[in-house]
N, C-alpha and C positions, 0 to 999 in steps of 0.2 A: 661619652658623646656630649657636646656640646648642646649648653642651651641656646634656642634660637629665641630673640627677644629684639622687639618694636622699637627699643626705646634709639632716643636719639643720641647719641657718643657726647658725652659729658663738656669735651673742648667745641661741641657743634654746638651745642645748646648755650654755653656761654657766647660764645661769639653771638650770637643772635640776638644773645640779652643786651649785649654791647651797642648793638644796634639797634634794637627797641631802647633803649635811653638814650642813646645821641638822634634817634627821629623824636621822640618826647620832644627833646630840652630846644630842640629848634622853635616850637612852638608853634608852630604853621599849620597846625592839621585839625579839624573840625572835631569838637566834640567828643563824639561818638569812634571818631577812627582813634583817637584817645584812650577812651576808658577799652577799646577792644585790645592796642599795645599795651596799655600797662594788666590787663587780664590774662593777654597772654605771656608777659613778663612774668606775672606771679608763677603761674604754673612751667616755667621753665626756673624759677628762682626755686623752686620745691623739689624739681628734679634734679637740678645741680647740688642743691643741700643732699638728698637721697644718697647720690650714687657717693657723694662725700663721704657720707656715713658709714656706707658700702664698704669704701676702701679702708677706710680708718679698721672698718672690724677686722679686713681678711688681713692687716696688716697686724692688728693685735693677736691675730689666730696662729698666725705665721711667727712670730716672736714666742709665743707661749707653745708652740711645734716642737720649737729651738733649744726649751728651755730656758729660753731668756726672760725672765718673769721680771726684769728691770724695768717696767715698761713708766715711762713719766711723762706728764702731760707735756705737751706741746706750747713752746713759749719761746716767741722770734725775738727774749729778750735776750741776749748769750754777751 
């Protein structure tokens, strides 16, 4: 059975973050509606790292399933 869980879909949460910094960078907004976008940036910036972290494991669980124990870090230098 599947778990059922609150949280918000990883591509949902970013998009949102995308948007709490492009209303930031405008500048336009008082103070307080301020520090409340970038508060709730943080905790959507913690849930995107999370479910990151998430994937990375079931993806190392699933290769080490496989037998594949070649597992190397991760490096967009190629």
């Amino acid at each position: 059975m599947a778990k059922k869980t609150t949280q918000v879909p990883f591509e949902k949460s970013l998009q949102e973050l995308e948007q709490l910094v492009e209303h930031l960078e405008k500048g336009d907004i008082p103070l307080e509606d301020s520090l409340q976008c970038f508060e709730r940036g943080i905790q959507l910036t913690r849930a995107c790292q999370k479910a990151l972290q998430e994937a990375e494991q079931k993806v190392e669980i699933l290769l080490q399933d496989q037998g594949n124990e070649r597992l190397k870090p991760f490096s967009d230098e190629s």
